[in-house]
N, C-alpha and C positions, 0 to 999 in steps of 0.2 A: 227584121227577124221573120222567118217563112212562121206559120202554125199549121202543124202539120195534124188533118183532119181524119176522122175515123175512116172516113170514104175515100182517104186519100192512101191510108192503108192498104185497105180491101183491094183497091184497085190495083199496087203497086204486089199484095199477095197472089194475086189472079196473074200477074206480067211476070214475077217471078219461080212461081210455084209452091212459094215458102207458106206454109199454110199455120203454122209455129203460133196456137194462142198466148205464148208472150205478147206479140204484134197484136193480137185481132180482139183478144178476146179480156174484155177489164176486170170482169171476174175474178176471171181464172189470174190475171198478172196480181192483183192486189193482193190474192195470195199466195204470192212468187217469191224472193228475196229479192225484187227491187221493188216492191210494194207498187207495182203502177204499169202497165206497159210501156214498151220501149219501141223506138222507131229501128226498123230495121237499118244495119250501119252501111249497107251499100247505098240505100236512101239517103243518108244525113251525108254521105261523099259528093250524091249527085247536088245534095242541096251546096253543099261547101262550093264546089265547082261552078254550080250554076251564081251563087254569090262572088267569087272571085273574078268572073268573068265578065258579070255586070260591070263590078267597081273596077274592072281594070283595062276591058276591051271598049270602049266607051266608041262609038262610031267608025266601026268597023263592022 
């Protein structure tokens, strides 16, 4: 399982443009209605992607 880090955000909000304090800011998300920040969901596809292709492209 990846852990996806505060710096891993920032940096992923810089490359997208999404500047959205859900993502960035914990403050502000814990008093959100998901009580917490969330990772942005085109992130969590790359992550998906980049784990299926570990497990599945193996020496190629």
């Amino acid at each position: 399982m990846h852990k996806v880090s505060q710096r891993y955000l920032e940096i992923f909000s810089y490359t997208s443009g999404d500047f959205n304090p859900i993502h960035l800011d914990e403050d502000f998300a814990k008093n959100s209605y998901f009580n917490g920040q969330i990772v942005y969901g085109i992130y969590q596809l790359f992550l998906t992607i980049e784990f299926f292709l570990k497990k599945n492209c193996k020496n190629t």
